[in-house]
N, C-alpha and C positions, 0 to 999 in steps of 0.2 A: 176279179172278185164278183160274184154274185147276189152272194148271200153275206149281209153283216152285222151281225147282234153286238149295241152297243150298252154297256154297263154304265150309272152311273156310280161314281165313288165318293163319298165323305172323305175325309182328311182322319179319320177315327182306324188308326191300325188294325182294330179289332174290329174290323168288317164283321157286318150278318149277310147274309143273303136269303130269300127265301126261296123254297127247294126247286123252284121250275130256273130257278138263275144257277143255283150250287150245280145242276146236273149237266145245265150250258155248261161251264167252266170243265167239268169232270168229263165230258163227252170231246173236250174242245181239243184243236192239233195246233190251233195259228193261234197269237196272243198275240195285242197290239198295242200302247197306252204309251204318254209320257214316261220320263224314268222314278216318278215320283211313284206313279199309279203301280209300278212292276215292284217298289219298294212294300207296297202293303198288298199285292197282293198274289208275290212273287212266291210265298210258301203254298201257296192255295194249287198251283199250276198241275197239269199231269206231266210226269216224267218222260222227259224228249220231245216236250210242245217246244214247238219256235215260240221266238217274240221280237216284236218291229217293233225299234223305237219311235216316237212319234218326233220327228226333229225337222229343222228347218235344211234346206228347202224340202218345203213339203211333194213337190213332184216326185223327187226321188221315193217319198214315204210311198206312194200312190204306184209307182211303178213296182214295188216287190208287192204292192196288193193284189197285182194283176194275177200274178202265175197261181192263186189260190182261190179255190171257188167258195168258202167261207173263211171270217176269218172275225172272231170275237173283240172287240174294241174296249177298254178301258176309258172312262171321259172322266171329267171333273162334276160332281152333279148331276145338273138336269143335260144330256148334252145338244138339247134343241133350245138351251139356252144360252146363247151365243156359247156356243159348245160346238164339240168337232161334227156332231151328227149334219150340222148346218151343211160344213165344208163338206162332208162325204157325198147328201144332196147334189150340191155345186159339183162336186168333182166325177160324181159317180151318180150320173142323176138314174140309170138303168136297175141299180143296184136293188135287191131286197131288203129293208130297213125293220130290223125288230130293236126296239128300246127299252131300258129297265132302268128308268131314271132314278137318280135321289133328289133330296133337298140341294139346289142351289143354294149358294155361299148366302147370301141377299136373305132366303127365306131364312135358314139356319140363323142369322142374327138377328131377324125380326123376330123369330120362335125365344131368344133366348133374352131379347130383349121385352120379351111378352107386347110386343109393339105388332098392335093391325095392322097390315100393311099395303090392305088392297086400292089404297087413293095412294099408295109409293111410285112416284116418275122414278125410270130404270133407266139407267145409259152405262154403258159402255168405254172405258177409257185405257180397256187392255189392247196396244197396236193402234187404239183410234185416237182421228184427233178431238180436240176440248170442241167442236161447235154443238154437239149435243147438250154435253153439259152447261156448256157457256146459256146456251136458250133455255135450261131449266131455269138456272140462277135469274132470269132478264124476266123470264115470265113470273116470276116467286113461288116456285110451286112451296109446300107446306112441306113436303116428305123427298128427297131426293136419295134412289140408291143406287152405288157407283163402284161396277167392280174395275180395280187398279191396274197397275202393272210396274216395272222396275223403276219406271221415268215420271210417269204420274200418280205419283206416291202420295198418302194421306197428307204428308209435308208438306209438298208441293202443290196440291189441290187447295191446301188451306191458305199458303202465301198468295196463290191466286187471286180463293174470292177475296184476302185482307185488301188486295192490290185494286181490287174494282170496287171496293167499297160493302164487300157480302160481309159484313161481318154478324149477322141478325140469325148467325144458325149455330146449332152446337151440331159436333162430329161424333158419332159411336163410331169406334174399329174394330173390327173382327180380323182378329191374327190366328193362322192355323187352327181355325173352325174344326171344330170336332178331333182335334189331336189332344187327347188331355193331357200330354205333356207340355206342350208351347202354348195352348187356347189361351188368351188372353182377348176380353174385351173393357174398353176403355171410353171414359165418355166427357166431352168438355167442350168448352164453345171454342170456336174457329180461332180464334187471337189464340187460346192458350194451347194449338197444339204448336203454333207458332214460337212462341214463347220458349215451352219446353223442348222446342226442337226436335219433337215428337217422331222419334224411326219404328214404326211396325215394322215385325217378323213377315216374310211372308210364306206363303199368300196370303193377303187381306182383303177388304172390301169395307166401305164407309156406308152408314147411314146419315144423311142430314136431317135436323130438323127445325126449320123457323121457326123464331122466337119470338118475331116481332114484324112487322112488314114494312116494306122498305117504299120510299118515296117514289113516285113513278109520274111521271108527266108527260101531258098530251098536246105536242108542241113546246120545246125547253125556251125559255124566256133568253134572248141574246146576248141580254146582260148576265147572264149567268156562266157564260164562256169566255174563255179566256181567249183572247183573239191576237192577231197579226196586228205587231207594233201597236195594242189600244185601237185600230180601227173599227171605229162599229161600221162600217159602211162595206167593210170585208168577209160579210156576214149575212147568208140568209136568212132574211128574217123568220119570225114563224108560223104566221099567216101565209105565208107567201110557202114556205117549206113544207108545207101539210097540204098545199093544191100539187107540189110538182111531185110529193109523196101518191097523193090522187091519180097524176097523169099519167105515172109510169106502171100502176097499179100491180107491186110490191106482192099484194097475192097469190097472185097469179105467178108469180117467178122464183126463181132460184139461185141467180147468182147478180149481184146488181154489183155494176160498177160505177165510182164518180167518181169522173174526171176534172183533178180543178177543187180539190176538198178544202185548201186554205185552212179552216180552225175545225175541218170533220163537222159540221152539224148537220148537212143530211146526211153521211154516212151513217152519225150516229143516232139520228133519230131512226134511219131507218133500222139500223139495228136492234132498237129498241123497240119497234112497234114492230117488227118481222123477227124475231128473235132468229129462226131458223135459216134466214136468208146468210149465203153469204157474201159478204161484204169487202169490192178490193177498191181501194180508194190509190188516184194516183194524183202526185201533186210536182210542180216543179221545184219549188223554193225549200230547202234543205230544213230551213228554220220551223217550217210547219210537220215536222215530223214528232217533234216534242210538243207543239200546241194539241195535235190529233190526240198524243197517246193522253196528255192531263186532261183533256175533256174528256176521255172515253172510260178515264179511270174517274171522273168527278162525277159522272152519271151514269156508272155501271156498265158499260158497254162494251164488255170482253168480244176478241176474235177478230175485228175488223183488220183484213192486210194492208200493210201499209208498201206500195211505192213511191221513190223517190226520184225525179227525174223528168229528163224533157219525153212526153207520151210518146210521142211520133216516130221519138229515137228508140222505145223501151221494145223489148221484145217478149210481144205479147205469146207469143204461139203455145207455150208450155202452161198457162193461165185457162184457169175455167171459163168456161164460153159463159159471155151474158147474154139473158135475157132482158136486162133493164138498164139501161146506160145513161147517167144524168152528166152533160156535161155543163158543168162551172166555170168554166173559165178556157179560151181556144186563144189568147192573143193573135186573133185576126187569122187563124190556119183553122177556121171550123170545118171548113167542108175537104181538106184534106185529114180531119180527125176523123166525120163521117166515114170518110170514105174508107179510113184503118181498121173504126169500127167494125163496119164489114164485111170485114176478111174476116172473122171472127164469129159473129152476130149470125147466127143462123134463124131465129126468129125472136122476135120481142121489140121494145119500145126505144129511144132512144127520146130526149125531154132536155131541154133548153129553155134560160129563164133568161130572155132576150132584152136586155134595158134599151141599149142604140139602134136607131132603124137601122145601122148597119149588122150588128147580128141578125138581127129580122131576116133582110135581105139575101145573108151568108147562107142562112138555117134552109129557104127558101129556094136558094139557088143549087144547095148541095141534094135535097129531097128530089129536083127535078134531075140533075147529073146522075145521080143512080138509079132513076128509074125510079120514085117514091111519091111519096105527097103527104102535104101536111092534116094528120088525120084530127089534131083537137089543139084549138089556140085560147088560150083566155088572157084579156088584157085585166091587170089590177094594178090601182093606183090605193098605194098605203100608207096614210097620212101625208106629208109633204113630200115625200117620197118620190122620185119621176115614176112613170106608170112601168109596169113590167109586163112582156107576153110569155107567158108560159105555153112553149108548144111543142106537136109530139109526132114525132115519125115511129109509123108503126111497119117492121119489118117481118115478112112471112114468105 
């Protein structure tokens, strides 16, 4: 393939084109599009055109592209909107690229919901996974628009945010946008699409919009988590959580691991204040799997992974590489943690919040076995508290 002129289409049977697109199509020999797109626009075709369906795996799609040197594409809408024109790019990056987009599904319900929509946060939840969305919801945006797919359905988006605590948005859905046989759009707050048990036709797409804005806190107060066996002493405080938030410096990174999470409160604060980061928490005691999940749902804190088990034994290799690695808790095998870390840790921070001179010591003696050093140590003592060092191996 050389040359590839991609169409966008509405869901409206009774397509227009205007004449420089009618005459592509009239001129055309290859035709290409899902089987949706060959439905409306399959009477249009010249007599004895091919057509590729567009189906998974898409290699194969790619390889009957090859034996033709143009070949006319069908999309959904805009298709340099998470549209196939992306993947042609990706796949075909030599290729000649002509577009004749439409309205995406997004604008089309903004246009019919007479809703502005240029402050609209956009994600993605067709094949993707929820951390885009999850970080809309965390940050509150005002406007969130979110096209679907078979698994993350309006239903299931809503039991979601009900499950973290979003309930402060109403949903618009757009069902088969532009077919005016099926178009149905539909609008109500997140609890009642739940309620109604609410199935869209598809294809759809959701717009949110907050109602009201949701409590948000800068450093969660200790007592407001629910902790291991009632121990408050199980618990980083939040003085203390908001410097080791500091040391690991959460900006700058992309995937931060704590090891040693017990009731998740840096997990989830980090989550909370790095909405986009993400976040795999490993713990050994089975019991803290349900404290993690009720805090992360009592403070909104969708996405965070959760492992269960002894670290040392777990098999990290198939796990996103950290950048920032807070460890919590090493029962006396820190510097065989470091040193797991590691293997893994190609560059970034790794942060300990040392109470016993023996952690000190461990933290201290493991930075020099690898060849490291401790690059920032802060001692605090917090109220009657014994003093704590928070310190930080920086790896590169």
């Amino acid at each position: 393939m050389k040359k590839c002129i991609i169409i966008g289409l509405s869901d409206n049977r009774e397509c227009w084109f205007p004449p420089e697109v009618s005459e592509c199509i009239a001129r055309g020999t290859v035709f290409s599009g899902g089987r949706r797109h060959r439905e409306i626009v399959g009477h249009l075709l010249p007599e004895g055109s091919e057509w590729i369906d567009i189906t998974v795996p898409l290699s194969a799609v790619f390889m009957q592209y090859e034996r033709y040197d143009e070949i006319i594409v069908f999309a959904s809408g805009d298709p340099l909107f998470y549209g196939f024109a992306v993947t042609i790019q990706r796949e075909v990056p030599e290729a000649e690229i002509k577009i004749y987009p439409s309205f995406n599904s997004l604008q089309t319900l903004a246009h019919k919901m007479l809703l502005p929509y240029h402050d609209m946060t956009v994600v993605s939840l067709t094949g993707r996974s929820w951390q885009k969305f999850d970080a809309a919801l965390i940050r509150g945006c005002n406007l969130i628009g979110s096209l679907t797919d078979r698994h993350k359905t309006p239903l299931e988006i809503a039991k979601r945010m009900l499950d973290f605590g979003y309930d402060n948005y109403t949903m618009t859905i757009g069902e088969c946008l532009g077919n005016e046989e099926f178009e149905r759009i539909s609008t109500m707050p997140v609890a009642e699409v739940v309620r109604k048990n609410f199935e869209a036709a598809a294809p759809n797409c959701i717009i949110l919009r907050r109602t009201t804005a949701g409590q948000r806190f800068f450093g969660i107060p200790e007592n407001l988590f629910t902790l291991l066996d009632g121990r408050n002493k199980m618990i980083t405080k939040a003085p203390i959580r908001l410097v080791t938030l500091m040391a690991l410096n959460l900006a700058e990174s992309h995937v931060f691991w704590d090891i040693g999470f017990c009731t998740g409160s840096v997990s989830i604060e980090a989550k909370l204040r790095f909405p986009e980061l993400e976040v795999i928490g490993f713990e050994i005691r089975e019991q803290c799997r349900e404290i993690i999940a009720e805090n992360a749902r009592r403070f909104g804190a969708p996405g965070i992974d959760v492992h269960i088990g002894d670290f040392l034994a777990a098999d990290i290799s198939s796990l996103p590489k950290p950048d920032a690695v807070f460890i919590g808790g090493h029962g006396g095998q820190l510097i065989e943690m470091v040193g797991k870390i590691l293997t893994v840790m190609e560059k970034g921070r790794i942060v300990i919040n040392a109470v016993s001179d023996n952690s000190v010591r461990l933290f201290e003696e493991a930075a020099s076995r690898f060849g490291l050093h401790i690059a920032e140590s802060h001692r605090i003592i917090l109220d009657e508290h014994n003093p704590i060092n928070i310190m930080r191996i920086d790896v590169s």
